[in-house]
N, C-alpha and C positions, 0 to 999 in steps of 0.2 A: 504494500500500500504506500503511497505518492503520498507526503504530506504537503500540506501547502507553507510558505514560503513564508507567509506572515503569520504560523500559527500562533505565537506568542503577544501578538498584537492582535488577533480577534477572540485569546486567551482572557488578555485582560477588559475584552470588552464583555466579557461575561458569555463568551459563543460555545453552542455545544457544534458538534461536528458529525457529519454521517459519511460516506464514502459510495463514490459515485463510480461506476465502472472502475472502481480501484484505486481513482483517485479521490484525496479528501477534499470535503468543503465546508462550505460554515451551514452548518441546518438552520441556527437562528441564535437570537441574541436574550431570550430569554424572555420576548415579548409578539409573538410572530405574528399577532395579529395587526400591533401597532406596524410594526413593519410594514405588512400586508397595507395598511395605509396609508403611508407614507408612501409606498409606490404609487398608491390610486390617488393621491391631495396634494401629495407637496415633489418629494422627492428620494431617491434610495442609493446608496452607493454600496454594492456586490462585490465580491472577489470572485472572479470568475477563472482561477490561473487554475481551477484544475483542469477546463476544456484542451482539446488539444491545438497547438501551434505548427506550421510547416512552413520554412521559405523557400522557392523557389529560384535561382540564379539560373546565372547562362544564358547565352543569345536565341535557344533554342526554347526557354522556359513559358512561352506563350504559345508556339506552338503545339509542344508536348500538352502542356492541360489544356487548351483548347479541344482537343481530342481525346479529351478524359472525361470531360464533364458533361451536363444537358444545356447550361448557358454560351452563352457568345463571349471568350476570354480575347479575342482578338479586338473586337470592340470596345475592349476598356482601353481609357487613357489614365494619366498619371495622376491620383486621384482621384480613382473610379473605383468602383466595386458594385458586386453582384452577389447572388443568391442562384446554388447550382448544386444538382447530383453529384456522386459517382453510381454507375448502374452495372451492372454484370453484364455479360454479352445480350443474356437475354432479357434485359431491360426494367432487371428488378434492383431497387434501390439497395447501395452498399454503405452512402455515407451523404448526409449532405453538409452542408459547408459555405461557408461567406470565402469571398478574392476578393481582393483589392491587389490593384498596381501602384506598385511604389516604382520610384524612380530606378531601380535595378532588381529589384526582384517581386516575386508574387505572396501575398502573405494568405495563408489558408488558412482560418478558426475553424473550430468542428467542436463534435462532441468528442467528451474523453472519452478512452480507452481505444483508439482509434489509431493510432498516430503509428503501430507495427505495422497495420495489415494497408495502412495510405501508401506506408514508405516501401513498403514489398511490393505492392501494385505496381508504384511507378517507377520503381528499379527494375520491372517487370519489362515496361516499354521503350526506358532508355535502354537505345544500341549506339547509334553512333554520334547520338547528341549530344549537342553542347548544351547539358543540363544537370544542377545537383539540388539537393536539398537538404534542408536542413533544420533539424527539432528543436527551435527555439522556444519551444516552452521553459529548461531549464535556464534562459536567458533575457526572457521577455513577458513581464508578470502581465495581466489584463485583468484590468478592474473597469465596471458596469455602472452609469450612473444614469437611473432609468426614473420616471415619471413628469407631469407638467413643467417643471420648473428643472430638467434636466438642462435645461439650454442654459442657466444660470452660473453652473458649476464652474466648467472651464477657466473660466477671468477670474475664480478666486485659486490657481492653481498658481497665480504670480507670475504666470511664463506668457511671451505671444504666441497664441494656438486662437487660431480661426476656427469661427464652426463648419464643419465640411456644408456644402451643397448638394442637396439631393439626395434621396432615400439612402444609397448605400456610399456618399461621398466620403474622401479620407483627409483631412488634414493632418499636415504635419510642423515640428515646431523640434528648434533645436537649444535646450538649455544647458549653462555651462555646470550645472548643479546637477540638476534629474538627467540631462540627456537627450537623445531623442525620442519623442513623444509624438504618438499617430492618433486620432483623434475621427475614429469614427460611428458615423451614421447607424445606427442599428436599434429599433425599437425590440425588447423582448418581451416587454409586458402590455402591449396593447395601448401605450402612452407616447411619450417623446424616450427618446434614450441616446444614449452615446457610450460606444466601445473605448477605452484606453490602453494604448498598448505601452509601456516604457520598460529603461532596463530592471532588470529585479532587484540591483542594487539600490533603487531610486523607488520602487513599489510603496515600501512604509510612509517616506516623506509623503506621498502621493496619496495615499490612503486618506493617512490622514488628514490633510489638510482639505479633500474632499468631504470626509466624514464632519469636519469642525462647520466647513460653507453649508453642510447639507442640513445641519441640528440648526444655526441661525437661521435656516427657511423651514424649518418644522421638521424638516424631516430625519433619517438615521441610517446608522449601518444596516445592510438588510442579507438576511440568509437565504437560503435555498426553497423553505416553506413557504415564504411569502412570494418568495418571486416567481415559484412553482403553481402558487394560485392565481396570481395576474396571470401568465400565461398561458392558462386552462381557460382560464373569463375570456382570454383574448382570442382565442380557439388557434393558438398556433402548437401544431406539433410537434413534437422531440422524437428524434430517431432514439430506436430504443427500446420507445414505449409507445407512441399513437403512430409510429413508422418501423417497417423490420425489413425485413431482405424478401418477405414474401408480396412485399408491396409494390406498386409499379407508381414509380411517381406521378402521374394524373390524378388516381386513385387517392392521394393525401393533399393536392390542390396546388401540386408543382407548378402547371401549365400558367397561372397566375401571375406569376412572377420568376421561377427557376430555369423554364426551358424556354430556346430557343428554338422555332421549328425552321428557320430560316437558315442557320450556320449549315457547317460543312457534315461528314463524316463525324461520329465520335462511336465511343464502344457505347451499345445499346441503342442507337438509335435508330435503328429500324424497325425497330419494336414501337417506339415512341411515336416514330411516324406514321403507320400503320392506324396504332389506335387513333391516331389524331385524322386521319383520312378516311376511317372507314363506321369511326365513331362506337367503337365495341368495348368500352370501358361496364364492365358489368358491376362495378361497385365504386362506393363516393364513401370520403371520410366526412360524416356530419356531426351536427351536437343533436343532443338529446335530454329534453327537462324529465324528470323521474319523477316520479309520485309512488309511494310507497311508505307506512306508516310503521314503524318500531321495529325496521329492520336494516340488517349492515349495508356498508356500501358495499355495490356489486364490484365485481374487481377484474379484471385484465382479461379477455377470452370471455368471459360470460355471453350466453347465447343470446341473439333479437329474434325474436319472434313474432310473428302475422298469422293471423287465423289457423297456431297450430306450427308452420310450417317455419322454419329454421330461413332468417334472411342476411342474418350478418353476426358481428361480435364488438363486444364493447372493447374500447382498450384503458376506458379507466372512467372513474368516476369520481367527485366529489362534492363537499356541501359549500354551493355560491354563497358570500355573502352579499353580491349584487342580484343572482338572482331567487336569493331569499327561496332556495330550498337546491335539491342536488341535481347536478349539471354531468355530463355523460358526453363522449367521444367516442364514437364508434363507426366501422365501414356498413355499407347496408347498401344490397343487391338495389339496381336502380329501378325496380318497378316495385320499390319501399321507403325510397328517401327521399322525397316529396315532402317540402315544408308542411306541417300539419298534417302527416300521415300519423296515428296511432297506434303503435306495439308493444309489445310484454319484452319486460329484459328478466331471464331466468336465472338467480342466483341461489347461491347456499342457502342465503336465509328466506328467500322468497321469490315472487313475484313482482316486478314494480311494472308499472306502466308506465310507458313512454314514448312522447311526441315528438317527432322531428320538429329543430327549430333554427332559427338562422345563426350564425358562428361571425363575429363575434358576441358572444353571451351576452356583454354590455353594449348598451344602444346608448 
């Protein structure tokens, strides 16, 4: 197990910890709902250094993932980023992943425990290019400062750091103290937000002087629990858990934002193209409001059901406090996923019923 870099400073902020694909993180500070608040009113600043990190170098390095991924890596310019697969041959999702171009290499966020079977992939399709990579997680901390008043943060970090432009824009900023500091675009809770990347030597300074701007706007340090339910409310999902390897990215709402149907060649995209021409997507990742009275939450795999007959599975559930009862992610056969369609989801401890409804949960 990975521990994180600043354990002794979200120690003393009174943080209990859990472990996420292996790597540790903060679960919460000993108040998870005020957190959970502070994401949705004011403002939250995350440690997010257990995700995984990869840079890209070499003259070759746009082309290679260009041909790895479902987005357009060629189309980025320097201070650009994107939202993009990796898919198997056969067009089932393996990992998804933020890029951004920097002025000499490509930077890839992802989820943890990831970061083996990325670098084996793409040692896989380098042969004779001029391409390396390289695991700057143990060099490069990222910390998340996510709700309304995320755009506030930045100018109390003391450094010049521009807010990027445009959903997944990247600034960057070089200080003689912290170093350099990349400063991007990335909402995860359904609010404003913004990624940080600097060196891990410079992370603590950086913490906290975020953490200090974020208490003078109400808000605090925030953990995994809180940020875990903003992002449920927001209906975005995490490979892992509302994403696996048996899923085709359309199927979880890729085509949105991830893939480009226009780019060249890449691995799996003939698959992708296909469903996209021929229209044969037989399942959608929806939400789902539950109604069900003095019984558990249904949990991962639990079956959906229509008059009897098996149409999909949940992949998680829990209790909204925006939508004032429990909220559900789940795929569901498309002749069942129709806004205000009514099914049974079948768990251990019962029955609940349950409406298809629009994503994200909060209107």
């Amino acid at each position: 197990m990975s521990q994180l870099s600043l354990r002794e400073v979200h120690s003393g902020l009174g943080a209990r910890f859990i472990h996420l694909n292996g790597m540790e993180a903060v679960d919460h500070y000993g108040d998870p709902f005020s957190e959970y608040t502070s994401l949705n009113q004011t403002v939250g600043v995350v440690d997010l250094s257990f995700r995984g990190r990869l840079c890209l170098t070499g003259a070759d390095r746009v082309r290679l993932l260009h041909g790895q991924v479902t987005n357009d890596i060629q189309r980025l310019k320097i201070g650009e980023g994107c939202y993009a697969a990796f898919t198997s041959p056969k067009g089932r999702l393996q990992a998804d992943v933020f890029v951004y171009a920097l002025a000499q290499e490509l930077l890839l966020d992802f989820e943890p425990g990831l970061s083996l079977s990325l670098q084996n992939r793409l040692d896989h399709y380098i042969v004779a290019d001029d391409v390396q990579f390289v695991d700057v997680a143990p060099l490069y901390g990222l910390l998340s400062i996510q709700g309304p008043l995320a755009s506030k943060l930045p100018e109390c970090l003391g450094i010049s750091l521009t807010l990027p432009s445009g959903p997944r824009g990247l600034s960057q900023s070089s200080d003689p103290v912290i170093g350099d500091v990349y400063l991007a675009a990335n909402s995860r809770s359904g609010t404003t937000g913004f990624d940080l990347f600097m060196p891990v030597e410079a992370a603590e300074c950086v913490f906290n002087r975020l953490v200090l701007a974020a208490r003078q706007l109400g808000g605090t340090a925030v953990g995994w629990t809180a940020l875990n339910l903003s992002r449920f409310e927001a209906g975005i999902p995490l490979f892992g858990v509302d994403m696996d390897e048996s899923i085709l990215p359309p199927e979880a709402g890729f085509d949105r934002e991830g893939i480009s149907y226009s780019k060249g060649c890449y691995i799996g995209q003939e698959t992708l193209a296909r469903l996209r021409t021929y229209g044969q997507m037989n399942r959608a990742l929806r939400g789902l409001r539950l109604q069900g009275e003095g019984m558990g939450l249904p949990v991962r795999g639990d079956k959906v059901v229509r008059d009897g007959r098996e149409v999909g599975h949940i992949t998680g559930a829990i209790h909204s406090p925006v939508a004032d009862g429990i909220i559900a992610m789940g795929y569901l056969r498309k002749d069942s996923n129709a806004l205000g369609t009514v099914l049974a989801v079948r768990s251990a401890s019962g029955e609940f019923v349950a409406t298809v409804v629009p994503m994200p949960f909060r209107h």
